[in-house]
C-alpha positions in Angstrom: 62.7 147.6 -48.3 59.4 147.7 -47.0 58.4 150.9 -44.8 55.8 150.4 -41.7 54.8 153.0 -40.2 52.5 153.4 -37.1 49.9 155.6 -36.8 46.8 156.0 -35.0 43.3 156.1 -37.0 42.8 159.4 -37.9 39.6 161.2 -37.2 37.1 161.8 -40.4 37.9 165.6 -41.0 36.3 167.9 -43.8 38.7 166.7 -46.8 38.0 163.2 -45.5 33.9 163.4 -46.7 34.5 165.7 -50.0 34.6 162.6 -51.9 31.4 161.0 -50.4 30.1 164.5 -51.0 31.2 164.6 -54.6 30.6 160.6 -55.1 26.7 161.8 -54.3 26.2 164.8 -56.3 27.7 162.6 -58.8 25.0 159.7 -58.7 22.3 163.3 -57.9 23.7 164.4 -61.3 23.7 161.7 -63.5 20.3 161.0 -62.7 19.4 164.4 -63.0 20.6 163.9 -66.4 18.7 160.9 -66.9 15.4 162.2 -66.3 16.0 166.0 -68.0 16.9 164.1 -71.2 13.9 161.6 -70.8 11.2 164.8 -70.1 12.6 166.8 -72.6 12.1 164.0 -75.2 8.7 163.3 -74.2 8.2 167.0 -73.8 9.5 167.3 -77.6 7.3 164.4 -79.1 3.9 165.6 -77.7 5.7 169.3 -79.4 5.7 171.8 -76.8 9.6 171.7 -77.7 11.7 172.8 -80.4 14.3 170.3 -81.2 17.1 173.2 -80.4 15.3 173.5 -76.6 16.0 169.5 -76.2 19.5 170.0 -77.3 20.0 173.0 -75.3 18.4 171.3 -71.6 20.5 168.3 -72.9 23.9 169.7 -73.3 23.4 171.6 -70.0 22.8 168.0 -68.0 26.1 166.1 -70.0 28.2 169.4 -69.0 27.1 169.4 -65.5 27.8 165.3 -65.4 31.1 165.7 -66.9 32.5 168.4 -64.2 31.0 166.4 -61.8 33.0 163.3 -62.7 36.1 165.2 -63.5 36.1 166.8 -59.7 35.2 163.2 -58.0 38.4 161.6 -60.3 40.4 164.4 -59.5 39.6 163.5 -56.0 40.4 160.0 -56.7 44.0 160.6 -57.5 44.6 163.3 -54.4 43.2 160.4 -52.3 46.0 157.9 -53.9 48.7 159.9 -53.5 48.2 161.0 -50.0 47.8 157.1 -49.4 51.1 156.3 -51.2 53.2 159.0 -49.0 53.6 158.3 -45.1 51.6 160.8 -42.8 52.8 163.5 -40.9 51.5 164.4 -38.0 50.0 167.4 -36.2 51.3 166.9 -32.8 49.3 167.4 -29.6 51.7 165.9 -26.7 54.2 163.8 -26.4 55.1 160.6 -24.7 58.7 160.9 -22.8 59.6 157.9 -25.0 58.6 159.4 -28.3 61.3 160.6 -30.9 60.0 162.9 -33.3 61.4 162.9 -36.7 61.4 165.9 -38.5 62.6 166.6 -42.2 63.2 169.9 -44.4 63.3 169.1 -47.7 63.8 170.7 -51.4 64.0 168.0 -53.3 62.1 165.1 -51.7 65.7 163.4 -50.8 65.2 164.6 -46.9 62.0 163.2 -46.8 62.7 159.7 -48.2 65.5 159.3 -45.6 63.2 160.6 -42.6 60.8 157.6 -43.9 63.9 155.7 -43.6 65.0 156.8 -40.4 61.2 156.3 -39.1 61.8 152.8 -40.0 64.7 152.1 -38.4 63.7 153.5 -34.9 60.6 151.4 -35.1 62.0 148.3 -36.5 64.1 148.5 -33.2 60.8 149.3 -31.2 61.3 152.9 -30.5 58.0 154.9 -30.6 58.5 157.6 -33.1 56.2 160.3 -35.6 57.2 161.8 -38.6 56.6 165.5 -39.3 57.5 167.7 -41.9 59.3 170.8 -40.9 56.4 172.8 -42.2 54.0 172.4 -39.3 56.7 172.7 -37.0 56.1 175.1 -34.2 57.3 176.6 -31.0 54.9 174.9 -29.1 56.4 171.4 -30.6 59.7 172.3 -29.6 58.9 172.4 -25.8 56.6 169.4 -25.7 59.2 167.1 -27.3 61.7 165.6 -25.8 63.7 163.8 -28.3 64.2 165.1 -31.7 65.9 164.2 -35.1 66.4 166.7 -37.6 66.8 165.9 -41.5 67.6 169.0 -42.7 68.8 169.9 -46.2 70.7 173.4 -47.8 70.0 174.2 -51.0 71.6 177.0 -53.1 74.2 179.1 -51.5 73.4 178.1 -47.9 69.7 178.9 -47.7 66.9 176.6 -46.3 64.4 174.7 -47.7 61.6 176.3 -49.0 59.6 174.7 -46.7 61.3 175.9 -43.5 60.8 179.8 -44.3 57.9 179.0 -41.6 60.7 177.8 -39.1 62.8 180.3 -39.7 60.7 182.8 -39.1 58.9 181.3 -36.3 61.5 179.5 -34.6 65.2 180.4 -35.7 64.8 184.0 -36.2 62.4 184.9 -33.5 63.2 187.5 -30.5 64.6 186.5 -27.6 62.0 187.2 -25.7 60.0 184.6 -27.6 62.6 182.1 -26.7 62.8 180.0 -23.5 65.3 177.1 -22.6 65.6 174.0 -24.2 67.4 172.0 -21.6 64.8 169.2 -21.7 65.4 168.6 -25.5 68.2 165.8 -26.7 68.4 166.0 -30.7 70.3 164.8 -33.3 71.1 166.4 -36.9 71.2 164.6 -40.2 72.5 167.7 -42.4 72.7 167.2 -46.4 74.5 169.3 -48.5 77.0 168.8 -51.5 80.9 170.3 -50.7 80.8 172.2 -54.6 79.1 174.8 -52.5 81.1 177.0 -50.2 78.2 177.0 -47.4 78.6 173.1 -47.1 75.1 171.8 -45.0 74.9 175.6 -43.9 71.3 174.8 -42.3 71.9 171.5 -40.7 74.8 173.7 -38.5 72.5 176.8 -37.8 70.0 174.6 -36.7 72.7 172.7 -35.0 74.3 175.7 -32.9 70.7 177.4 -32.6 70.0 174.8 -30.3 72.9 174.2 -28.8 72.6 177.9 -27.9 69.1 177.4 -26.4 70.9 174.6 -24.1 69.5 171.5 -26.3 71.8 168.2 -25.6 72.9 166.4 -28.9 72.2 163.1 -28.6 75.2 162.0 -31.0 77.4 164.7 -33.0 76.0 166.5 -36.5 76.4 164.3 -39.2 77.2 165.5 -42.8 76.2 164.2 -46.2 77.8 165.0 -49.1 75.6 165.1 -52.2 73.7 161.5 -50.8 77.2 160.2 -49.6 76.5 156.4 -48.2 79.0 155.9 -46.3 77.8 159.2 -44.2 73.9 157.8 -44.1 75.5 154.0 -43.1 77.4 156.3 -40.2 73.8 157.8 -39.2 72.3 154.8 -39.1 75.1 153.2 -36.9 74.1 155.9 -34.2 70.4 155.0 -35.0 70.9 151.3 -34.2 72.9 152.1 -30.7 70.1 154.7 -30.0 67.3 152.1 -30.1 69.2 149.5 -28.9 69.2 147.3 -32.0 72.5 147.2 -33.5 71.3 144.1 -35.9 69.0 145.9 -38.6 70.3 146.0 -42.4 72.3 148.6 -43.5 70.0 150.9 -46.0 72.3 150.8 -48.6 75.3 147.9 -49.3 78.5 149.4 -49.5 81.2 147.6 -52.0 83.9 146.4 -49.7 87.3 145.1 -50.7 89.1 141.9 -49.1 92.2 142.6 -46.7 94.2 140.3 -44.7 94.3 139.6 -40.6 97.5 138.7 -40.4 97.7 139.6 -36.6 95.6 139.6 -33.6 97.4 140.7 -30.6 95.5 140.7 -27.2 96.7 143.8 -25.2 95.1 143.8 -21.8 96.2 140.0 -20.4 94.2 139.8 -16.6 92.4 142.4 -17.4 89.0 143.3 -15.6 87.4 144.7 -18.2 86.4 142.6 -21.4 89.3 141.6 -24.0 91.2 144.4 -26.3 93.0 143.4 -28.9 94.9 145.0 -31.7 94.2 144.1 -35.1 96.8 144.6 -38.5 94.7 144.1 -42.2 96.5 144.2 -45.5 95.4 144.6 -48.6 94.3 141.3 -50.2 95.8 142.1 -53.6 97.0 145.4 -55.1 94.3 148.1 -54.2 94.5 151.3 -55.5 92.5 153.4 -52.9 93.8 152.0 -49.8 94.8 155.5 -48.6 93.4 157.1 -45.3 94.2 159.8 -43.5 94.5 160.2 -39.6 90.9 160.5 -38.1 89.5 158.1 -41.0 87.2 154.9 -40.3 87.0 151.2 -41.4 84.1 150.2 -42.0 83.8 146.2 -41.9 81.2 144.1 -42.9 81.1 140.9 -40.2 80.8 137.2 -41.0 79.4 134.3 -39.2 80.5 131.0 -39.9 78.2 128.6 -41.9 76.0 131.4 -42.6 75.4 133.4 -45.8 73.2 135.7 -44.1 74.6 140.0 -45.2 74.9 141.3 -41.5 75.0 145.5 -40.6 78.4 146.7 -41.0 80.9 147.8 -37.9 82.4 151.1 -37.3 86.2 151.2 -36.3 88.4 154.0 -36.1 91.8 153.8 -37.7 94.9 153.5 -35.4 97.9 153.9 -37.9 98.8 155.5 -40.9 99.8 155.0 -44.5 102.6 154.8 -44.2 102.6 152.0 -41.6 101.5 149.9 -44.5 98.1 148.8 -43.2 94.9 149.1 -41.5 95.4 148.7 -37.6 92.8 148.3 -35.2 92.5 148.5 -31.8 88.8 146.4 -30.7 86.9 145.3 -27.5 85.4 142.4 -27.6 81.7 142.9 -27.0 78.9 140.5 -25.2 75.4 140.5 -25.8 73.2 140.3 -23.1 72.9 136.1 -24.1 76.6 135.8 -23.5 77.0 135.9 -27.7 79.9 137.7 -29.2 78.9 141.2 -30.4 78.2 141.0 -34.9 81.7 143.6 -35.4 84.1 142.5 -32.5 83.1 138.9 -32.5 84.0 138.3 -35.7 87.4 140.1 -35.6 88.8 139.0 -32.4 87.4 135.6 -32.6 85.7 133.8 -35.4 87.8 135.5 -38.0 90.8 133.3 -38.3 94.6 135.0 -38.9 95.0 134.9 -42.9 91.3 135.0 -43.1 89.6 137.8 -45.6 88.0 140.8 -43.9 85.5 142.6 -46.3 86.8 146.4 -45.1 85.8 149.6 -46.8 87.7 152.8 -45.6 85.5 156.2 -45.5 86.8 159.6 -44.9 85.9 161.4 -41.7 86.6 164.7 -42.5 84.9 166.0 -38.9 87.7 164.3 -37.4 91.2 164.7 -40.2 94.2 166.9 -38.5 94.2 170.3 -38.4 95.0 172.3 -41.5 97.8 174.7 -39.7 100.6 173.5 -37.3 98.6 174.7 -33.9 99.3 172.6 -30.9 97.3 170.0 -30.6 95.2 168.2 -27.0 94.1 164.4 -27.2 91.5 163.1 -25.0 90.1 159.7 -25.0 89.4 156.6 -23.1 89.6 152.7 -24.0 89.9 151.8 -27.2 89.3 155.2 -28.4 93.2 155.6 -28.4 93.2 154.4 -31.9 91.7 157.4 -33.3 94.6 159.4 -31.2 97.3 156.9 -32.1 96.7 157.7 -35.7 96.6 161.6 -35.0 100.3 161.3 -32.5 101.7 159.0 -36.1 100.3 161.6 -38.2 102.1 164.3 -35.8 105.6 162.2 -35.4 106.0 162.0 -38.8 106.1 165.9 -39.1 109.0 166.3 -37.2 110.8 168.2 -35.1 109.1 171.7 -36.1 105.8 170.3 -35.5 104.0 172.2 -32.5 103.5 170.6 -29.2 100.8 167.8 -28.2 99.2 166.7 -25.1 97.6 163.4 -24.5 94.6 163.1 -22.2 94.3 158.8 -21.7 92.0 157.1 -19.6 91.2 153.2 -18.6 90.6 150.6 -15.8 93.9 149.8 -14.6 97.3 150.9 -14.9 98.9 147.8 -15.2 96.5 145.8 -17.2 94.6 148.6 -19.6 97.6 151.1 -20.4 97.2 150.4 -24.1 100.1 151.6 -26.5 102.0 152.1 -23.5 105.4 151.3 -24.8 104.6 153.9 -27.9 103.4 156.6 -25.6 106.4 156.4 -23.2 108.6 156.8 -26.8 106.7 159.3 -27.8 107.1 161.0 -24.4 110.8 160.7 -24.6 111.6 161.8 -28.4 109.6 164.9 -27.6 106.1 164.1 -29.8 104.2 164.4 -26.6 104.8 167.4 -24.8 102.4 166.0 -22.2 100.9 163.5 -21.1 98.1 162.8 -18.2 96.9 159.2 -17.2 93.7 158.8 -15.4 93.1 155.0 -14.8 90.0 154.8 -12.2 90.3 151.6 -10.6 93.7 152.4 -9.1 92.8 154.1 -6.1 89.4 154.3 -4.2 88.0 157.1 -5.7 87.7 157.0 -9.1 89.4 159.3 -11.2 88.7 159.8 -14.9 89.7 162.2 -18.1 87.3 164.9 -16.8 89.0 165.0 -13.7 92.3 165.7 -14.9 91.0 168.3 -17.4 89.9 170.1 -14.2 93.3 169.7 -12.6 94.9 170.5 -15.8 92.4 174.2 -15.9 95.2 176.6 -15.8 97.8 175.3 -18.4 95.0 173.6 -20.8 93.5 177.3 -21.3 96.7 178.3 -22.2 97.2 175.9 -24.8 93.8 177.2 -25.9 94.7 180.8 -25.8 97.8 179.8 -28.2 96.0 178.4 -30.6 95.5 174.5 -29.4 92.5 172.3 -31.2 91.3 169.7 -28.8 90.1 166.2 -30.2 88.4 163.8 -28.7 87.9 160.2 -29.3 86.5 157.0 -27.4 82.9 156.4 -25.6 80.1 158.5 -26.5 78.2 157.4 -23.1 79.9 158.8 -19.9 83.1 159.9 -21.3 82.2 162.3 -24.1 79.7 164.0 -22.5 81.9 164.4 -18.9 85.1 166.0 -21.5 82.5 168.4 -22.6 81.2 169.2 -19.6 84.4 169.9 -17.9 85.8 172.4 -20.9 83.2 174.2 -20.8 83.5 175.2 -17.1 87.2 175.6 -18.1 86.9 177.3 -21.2 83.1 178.9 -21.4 80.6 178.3 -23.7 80.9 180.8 -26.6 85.0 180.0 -26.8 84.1 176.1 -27.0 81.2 177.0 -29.3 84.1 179.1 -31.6 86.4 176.6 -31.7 83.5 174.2 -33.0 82.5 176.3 -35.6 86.6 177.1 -36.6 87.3 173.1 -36.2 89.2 173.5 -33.2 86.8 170.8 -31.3 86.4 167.8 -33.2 85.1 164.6 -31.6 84.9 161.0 -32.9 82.7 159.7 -30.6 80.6 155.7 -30.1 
């Protein structure tokens, strides 16, 4: 793909006349040359000199020439190079717009996909520089208002070579060099390879670093296993909803395998809000892969009809099982802002016809699988994110009656129109899979009540779970609903005990 990047003219600095310099003592030289050889032969035929003194002033003129030229080509291919990689920048404000896109790298990988990245946000308009982690400085980090890391671990856990600067500077200074970073919204690109214990060790230290110093994440850390696509088409998802432009190619084409619709069910009839439907996909033929785990994603690559053209694939996360013998779905049918069908939804709950082929792909989330140990477990999600926590309350059914107790935190529009699964939760309430269970459906009364709010009412009892052990998972809309849930535990829980339970996978989020 072709890479443009925008940059302003940049001024004519000292490196930027060494070649005129060198291109003129060049032509100085040669002529020099020219003339020494031309005296010393006239010089030689009226015989004031030896023919060893020609030689010798000779010699001296060719050698001088030839490290003349070598330095100018030398030059020549510095000049090349630095024209063949993208510039980065030294950074003297910012505008409140900008995103600055910063890479560590070892290898070169980092870079490449910052260039990509870079790219992508200004492909979809968004004004963006690239810098490499090496010129990075404190100063940078309070000018800049938006910021996406591309940070790779190399070895047991260690940074980049090139960020012993930034580490030293920035990660491991005292804290009376540091001041708050509350103005700062960044996102982390962390690439590592899972044969190595500290799995993208330096992506999370940077990560918690500045969620310590009161940075907001734009969208959660995401991990790369040893160039994983499926990871880099997830990054590039957030990237597209970021600059508004959900339409750009994917980076990379995933091979995707043909399942089934065979049924489309509409579940919110009257409903206020736009359409929901669930979805069941089978496998087309006999597929040997087509296991997932609770927490996984289906990644689906949409159609149009009559056209051939290869559209950006769509995220969805899974709402059943294995063992429920297929992929289920639960979707929202999305409008553009022409009154079009959104790429993803469109196609599923409406162009796509029941029997059709649905190119599908599954791709582990392992930020988001159950927890390893039987702890009690707290669901909190909104809309259609109750398919990730459907999956996760199968998954937890299916263990049993010695499976320890969850709590389901649900909210939507209305109760009689948006209570999706309802009939499955109210089983689930009576067999004794849900312990718990808290509605909060904000059009039902006149002040409008959401998940938040009855995490707050919830304060005492939800600490407790916490105190025995309890993960908390959260799944649904990134915008509003995320960012209120995290809000609200931490003035339930604290900081540093949320903070724990992230870095012990006791807070996992699967958040659009």
């Amino acid at each position: 793909m072709s890479i443009l990047i925008k940059t302003s003219t940049p001024p004519v600095t000292n490196s930027a006349k060494a070649p005129r310099l060198l291109t003129l003592g060049l032509v100085i030289s040669l002529s020099i040359s020219a003339l020494i050889l031309l005296t010393s032969f006239s010089t030689y035929l009226l015989g004031a000199l030896s023919l060893q003194q020609v030689r010798l002033g000779s010699a001296t003129s060719v050698l001088l020439s030839y490290v003349l030229f070598y330095c100018w080509i030398q030059q020549g291919h510095a000049q090349a190079h630095q024209a063949s990689s993208p510039p980065t920048t030294q950074l003297d404000s910012f505008a409140a717009d900008e995103i600055l896109v910063v890479y560590a790298s070892q290898t070169g990988y980092a870079e490449q996909l910052a260039i990509q990245t870079l790219s992508s946000l200004q492909e979809g308009d968004m004004p963006s520089r690239l810098m490499n982690i090496q010129a990075f400085t404190p100063v940078i980090l309070q000018q800049a208002q938006k910021i996406l890391f591309i940070a790779s671990t190399t070895g047991e856990g260690d940074a980049p070579d090139s960020a012993a600067k930034f580490n030293r500077n920035v990660l491991h200074a005292s804290p009376q060099q540091t001041t708050s970073l509350s103005h700062l919204q960044y996102a982390i690109l962390a690439l590592g390879d899972r044969h190595y214990q500290a799995f993208c060790a330096f992506g999370h230290q940077l990560d918690h670093w500045l969620r310590q110093q009161g940075a907001r994440s734009l969208f959660d850390l995401v991990e790369v296993d040893n160039g994983d696509e499926g990871a880099l088409r997830h990054w590039q998802h957030h990237l597209g909803v970021l600059s508004g432009h959900t339409d750009l190619a994917d980076w990379h084409q995933a091979e995707y395998e043909n399942w089934t619709l065979n049924e489309r069910r509409l579940l919110n009839p009257d409903s206020q809000g736009n359409p929901v439907y669930q979805l069941r996909l089978v496998p087309s033929t006999s597929i040997s892969n087509s296991s997932w785990q609770a927490g996984d994603i289906a990644e689906i690559l949409p159609r149009r009809p009559g056209s051939e053209q290869t559209l950006p694939h769509r995220e969805y996360s899974i709402a059943s099982i294995p063992q429920d013998g297929a992929v289920e779905l639960i979707v929202r049918q999305m409008q553009q802002a022409d009154g079009s069908l959104g790429l993803g939804s469109g196609w599923l709950t409406h162009y796509a016809d029941i029997n059709s082929t649905i190119a599908l792909r599954l791709r582990s989330n392992r930020s988001f699988h159950p927890p390893t140990n039987n702890c009690p477990l707290i669901l909190i999600g909104n809309g259609t994110g109750i398919a990730g926590l459907r999956a996760h309350l199968k998954h937890r059914a299916q263990q049993g009656q010695h499976q320890a107790p969850n709590w389901l935190f649900f909210g939507e529009r209305n109760r009689a129109n948006d209570f999706f699964c309802q009939t499955e939760i109210e089983q689930w309430q009576a067999d004794g899979t849900l312990a718990k269970l808290d509605l909060a459906f904000s059009r039902d009364q006149t002040q409008r009540i959401y998940v938040q709010d009855k995490l707050r009412e919830q304060a005492t009892e939800l600490s407790a779970w916490v105190a025995q052990g309890a993960a908390i998972y959260v799944c649904g809309s990134l915008e509003g609903m995320a960012g209120g849930v995290d809000t609200a535990l931490r003035e339930i829980l604290g900081d540093k005990q949320l903070e724990r339970m992230r870095e012990e996978g006791l807070y996992r989020r699967d958040v659009y």
